[in-house]
C-alpha positions as CSV (number, residue, x, y, z in Angstrom):
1,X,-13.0,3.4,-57.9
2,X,-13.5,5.8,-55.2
3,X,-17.2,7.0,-55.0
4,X,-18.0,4.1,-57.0
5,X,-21.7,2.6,-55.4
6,X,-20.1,-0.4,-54.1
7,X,-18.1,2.0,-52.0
8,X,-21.3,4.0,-51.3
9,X,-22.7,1.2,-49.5
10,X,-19.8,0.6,-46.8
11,X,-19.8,1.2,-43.1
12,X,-17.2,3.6,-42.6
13,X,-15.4,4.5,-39.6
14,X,-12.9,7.8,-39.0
15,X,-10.9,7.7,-36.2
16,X,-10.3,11.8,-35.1
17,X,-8.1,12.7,-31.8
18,X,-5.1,14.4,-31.0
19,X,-1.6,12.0,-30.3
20,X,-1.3,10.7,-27.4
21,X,-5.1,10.8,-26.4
22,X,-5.9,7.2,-27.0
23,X,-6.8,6.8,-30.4
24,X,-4.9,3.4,-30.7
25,X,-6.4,2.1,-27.9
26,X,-9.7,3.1,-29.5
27,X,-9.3,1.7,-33.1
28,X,-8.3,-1.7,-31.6
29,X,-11.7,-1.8,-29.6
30,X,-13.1,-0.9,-33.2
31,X,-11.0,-3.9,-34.8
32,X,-12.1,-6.0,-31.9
33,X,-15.8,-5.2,-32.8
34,X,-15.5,-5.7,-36.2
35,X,-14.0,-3.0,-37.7
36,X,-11.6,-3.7,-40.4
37,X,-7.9,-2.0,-40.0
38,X,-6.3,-3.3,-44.0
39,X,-3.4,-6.2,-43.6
40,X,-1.3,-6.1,-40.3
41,X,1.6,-6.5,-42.3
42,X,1.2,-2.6,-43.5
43,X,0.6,-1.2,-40.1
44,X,2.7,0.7,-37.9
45,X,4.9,-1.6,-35.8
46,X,4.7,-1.0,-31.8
47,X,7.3,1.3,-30.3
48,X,8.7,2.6,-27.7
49,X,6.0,5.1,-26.4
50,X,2.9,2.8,-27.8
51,X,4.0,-1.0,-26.8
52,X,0.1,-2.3,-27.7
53,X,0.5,-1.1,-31.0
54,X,-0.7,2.2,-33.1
55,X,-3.3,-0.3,-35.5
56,X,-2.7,2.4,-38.2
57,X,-2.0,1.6,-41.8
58,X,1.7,3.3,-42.3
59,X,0.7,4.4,-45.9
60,X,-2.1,6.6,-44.2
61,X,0.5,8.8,-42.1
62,X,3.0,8.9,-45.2
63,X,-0.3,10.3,-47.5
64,X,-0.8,13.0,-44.3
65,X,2.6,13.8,-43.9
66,X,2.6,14.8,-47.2
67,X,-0.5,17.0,-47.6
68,X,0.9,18.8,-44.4
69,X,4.4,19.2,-46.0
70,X,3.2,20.6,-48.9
71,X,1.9,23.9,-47.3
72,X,5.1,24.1,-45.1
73,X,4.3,21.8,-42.3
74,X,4.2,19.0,-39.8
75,X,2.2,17.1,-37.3
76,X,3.7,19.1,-34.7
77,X,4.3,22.2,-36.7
78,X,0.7,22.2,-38.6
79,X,0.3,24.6,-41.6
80,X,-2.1,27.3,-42.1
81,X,-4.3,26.1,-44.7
82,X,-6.2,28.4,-47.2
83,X,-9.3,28.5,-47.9
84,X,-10.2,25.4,-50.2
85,X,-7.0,24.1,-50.0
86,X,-8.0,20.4,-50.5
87,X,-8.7,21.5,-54.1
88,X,-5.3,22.9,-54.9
89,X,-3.3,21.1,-57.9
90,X,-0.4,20.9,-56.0
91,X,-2.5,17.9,-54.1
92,X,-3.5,15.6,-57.1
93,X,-0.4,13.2,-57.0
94,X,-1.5,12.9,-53.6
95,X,-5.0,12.1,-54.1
96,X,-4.3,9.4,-56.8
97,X,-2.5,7.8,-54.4
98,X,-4.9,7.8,-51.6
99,X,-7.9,7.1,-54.0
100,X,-5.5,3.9,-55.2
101,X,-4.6,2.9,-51.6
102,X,-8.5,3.3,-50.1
103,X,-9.8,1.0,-53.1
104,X,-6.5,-1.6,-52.8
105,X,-7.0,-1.5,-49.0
106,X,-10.7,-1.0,-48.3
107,X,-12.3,-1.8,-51.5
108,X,-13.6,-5.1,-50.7
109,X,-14.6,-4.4,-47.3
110,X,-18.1,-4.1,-45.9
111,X,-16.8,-1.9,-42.7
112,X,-13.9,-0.8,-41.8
113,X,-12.1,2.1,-40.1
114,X,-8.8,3.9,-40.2
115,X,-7.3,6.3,-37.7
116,X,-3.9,8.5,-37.6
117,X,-4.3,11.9,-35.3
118,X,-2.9,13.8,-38.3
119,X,-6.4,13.4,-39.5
120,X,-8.0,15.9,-37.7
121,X,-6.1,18.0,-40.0
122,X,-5.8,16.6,-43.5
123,X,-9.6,15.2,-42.9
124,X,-11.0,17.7,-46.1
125,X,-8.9,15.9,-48.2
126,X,-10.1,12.6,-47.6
127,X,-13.9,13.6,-47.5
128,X,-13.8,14.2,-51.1
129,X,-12.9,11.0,-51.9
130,X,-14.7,9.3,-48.8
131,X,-18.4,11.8,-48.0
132,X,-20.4,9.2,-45.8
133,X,-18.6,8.5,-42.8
134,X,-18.9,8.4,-39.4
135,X,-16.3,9.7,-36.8
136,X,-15.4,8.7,-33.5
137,X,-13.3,11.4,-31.8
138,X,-11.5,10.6,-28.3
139,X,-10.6,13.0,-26.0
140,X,-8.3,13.0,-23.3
141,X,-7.1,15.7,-20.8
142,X,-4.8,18.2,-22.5
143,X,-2.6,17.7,-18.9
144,X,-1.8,14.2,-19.4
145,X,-1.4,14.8,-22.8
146,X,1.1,17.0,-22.1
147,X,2.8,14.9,-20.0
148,X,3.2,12.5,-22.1
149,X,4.6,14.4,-25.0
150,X,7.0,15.9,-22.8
151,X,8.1,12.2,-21.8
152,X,8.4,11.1,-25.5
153,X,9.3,14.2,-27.4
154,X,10.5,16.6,-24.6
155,X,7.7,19.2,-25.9
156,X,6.6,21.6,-23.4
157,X,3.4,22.7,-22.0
158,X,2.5,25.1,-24.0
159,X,3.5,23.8,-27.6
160,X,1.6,20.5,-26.2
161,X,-1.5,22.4,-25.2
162,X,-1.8,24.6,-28.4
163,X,-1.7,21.5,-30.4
164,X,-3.9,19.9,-28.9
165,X,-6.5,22.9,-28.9
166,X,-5.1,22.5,-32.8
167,X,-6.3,19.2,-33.6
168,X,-9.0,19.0,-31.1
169,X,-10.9,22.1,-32.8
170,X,-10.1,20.6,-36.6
171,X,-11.5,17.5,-35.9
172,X,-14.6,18.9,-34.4
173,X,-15.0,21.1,-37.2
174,X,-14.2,19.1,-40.3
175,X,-16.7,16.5,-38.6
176,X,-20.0,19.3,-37.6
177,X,-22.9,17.8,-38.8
178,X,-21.8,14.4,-39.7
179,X,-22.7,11.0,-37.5
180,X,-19.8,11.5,-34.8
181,X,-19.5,9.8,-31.0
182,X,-17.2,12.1,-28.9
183,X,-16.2,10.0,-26.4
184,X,-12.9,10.0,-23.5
185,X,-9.6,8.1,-23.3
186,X,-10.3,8.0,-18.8
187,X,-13.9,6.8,-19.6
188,X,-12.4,3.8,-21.4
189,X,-10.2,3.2,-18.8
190,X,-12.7,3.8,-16.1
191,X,-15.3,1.9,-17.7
192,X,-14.7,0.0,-20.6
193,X,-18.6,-1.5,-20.7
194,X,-20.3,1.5,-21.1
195,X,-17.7,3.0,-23.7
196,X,-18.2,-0.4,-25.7
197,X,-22.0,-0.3,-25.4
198,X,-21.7,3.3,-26.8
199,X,-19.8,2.3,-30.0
200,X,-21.3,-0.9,-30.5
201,X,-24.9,1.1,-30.9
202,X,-22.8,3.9,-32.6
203,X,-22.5,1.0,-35.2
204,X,-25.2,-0.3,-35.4
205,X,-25.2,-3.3,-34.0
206,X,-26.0,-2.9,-30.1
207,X,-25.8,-6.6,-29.5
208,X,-22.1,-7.2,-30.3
209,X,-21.3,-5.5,-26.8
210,X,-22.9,-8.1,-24.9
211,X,-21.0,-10.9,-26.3
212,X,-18.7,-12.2,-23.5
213,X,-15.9,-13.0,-25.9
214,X,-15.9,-9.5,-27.3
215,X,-15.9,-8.3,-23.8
216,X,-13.2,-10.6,-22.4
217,X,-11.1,-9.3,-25.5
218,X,-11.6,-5.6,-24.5
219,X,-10.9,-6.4,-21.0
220,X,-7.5,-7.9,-21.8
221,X,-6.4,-5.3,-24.3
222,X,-7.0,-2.5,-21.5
223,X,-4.1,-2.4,-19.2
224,X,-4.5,0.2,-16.5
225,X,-0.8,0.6,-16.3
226,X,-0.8,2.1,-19.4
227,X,-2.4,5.3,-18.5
228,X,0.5,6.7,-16.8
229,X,-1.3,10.3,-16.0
230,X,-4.5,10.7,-15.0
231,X,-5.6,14.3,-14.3
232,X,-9.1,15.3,-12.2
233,X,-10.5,18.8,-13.6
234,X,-10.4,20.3,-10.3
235,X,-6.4,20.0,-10.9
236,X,-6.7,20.6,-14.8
237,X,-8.4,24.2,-13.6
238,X,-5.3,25.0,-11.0
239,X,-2.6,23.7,-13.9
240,X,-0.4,26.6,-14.8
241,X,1.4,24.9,-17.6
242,X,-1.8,24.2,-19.7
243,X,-3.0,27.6,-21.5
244,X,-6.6,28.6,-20.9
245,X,-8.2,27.8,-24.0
246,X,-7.1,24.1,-23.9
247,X,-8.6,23.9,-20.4
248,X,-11.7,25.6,-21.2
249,X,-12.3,23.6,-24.7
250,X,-11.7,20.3,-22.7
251,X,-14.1,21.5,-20.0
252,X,-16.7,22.1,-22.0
253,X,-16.5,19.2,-24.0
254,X,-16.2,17.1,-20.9
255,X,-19.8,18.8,-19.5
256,X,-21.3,18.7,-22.9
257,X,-20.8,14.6,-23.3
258,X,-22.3,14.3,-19.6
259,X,-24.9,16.9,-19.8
260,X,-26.4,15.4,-23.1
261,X,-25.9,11.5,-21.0
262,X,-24.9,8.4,-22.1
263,X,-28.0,7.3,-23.7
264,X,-26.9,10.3,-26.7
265,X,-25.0,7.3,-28.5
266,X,-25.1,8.7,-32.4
267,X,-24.7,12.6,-31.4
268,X,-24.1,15.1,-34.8
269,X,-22.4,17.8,-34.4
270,X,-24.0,21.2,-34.2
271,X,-23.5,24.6,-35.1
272,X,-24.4,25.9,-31.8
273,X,-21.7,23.7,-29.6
274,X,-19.0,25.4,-31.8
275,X,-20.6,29.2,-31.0
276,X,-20.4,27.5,-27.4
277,X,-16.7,26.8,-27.9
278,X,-15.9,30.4,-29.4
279,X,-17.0,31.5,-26.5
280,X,-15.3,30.2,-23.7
281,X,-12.3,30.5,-25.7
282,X,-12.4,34.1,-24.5
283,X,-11.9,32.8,-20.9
């Protein structure tokens, strides 16, 4: 059962982001480290606009699409929730079935990790059944983002931006104060090592990163032709499609990550960023 001390003592890994910011790129690093994913059979097959693979379990998107569906919305439409709506009745078919899929999935595992952006959402939910985990939330540039939502979806600008503001401010929220590494889509591209390193110690186990196996996985797996858009934040600043907030909440989590340095591998959240981020929403 869920909560159950066997349970208790597993690694956990939460995979937060926003779509199209690299999360799937990110949880197959985390597989490649060690990270358990469930059976490749139940995944989510490779499509069109994510050849490599999403290394999401498909019953994890079908569990959030139904939490968000049953207070009237979508991954791109999300719901306002009230106030301790995890708790509402209307949710208890849904939690059987994710407490019955976590311990048929996961229950044998001794780490392991799941991601699907819808997360950053629905994450309440699942830290009832699931308190002691640790999150890893990429990032990427709400521009590119953008761009490639318009490519796949034909959303524009500004829908792409507000969601992204959306799911970007959930998932820091529903993970302040917990073990969390923030850490950016371009910086695994641009340097893979270091963005291993950090995860690796994230994990606790610092060594796995210099195995050259591991590394020589990571360095096939990351294709720099797959990042189609790549946007500097002089031209993020000057883009008129993007709306402020999104700019200024990426900004400042881009100078936050750099100001606190590298070496700040297991950073918790704190009350004081999010004041931080209240207030250059104003801008």
């Amino acid at each position: 059962m869920v909560g159950s001390p066997e349970m208790g003592r597993q690694n956990i890994v939460c995979v937060l982001g926003m779509h199209r910011s690299g999360t799937s790129l990110l949880t197959r690093i985390l597989n490649l480290i060690g990270v358990y994913l469930g059976p490749e059979h139940d995944m989510s097959q490779p499509k069109f606009g994510n050849p490599r693979g999403h290394w999401e379990q498909s019953e994890i998107m079908l569990l959030n699409d139904a939490i968000l569906k049953a207070f009237g919305g979508s991954w791109d439409a999300p719901p306002n929730f009230p106030p301790g709506w995890e708790c509402a009745p209307l949710l208890d078919d849904v939690k059987q079935r994710t407490q019955t899929f976590i311990q048929d999935t996961f229950g044998e595992a001794e780490m392991w990790g799941w991601k699907d952006p819808r997360n950053c959402l629905t994450l309440p939910l699942w830290q009832q059944l699931l308190p002691n985990m640790r999150y890893v939330l990429c990032m990427r540039n709400p521009v590119d983002v953008a761009h490639s939502l318009a490519h796949r979806d034909s959303f524009s600008a500004g829908k792409s931006s507000n969601l992204w503001v959306r799911y970007v401010e959930s998932g820091l929220a529903h993970s302040d104060g917990q073990p969390r590494l923030i850490l950016f889509y371009e910086d695994l591209m641009a340097d893979w090592l270091t963005e291993l390193r950090r995860l690796t110690a994230f994990l606790g186990m610092p060594e796995r990163a210099e195995h050259p196996e591991l590394q020589d996985a990571v360095q096939k797996f990351i294709e720099q032709g797959l990042q189609h858009h790549r946007t500097s934040l002089v031209q993020t600043v000057a883009n008129t499609g993007i709306t402020s907030r999104a700019k200024a909440l990426f900004i400042t989590q881009r100078i936050s990550v750099n100001f606190a340095g590298k070496k700040s591998i297991s950073r918790t959240g704190k009350k004081s960023r999010l004041k931080t981020l209240l207030d250059f929403k104003r801008v």
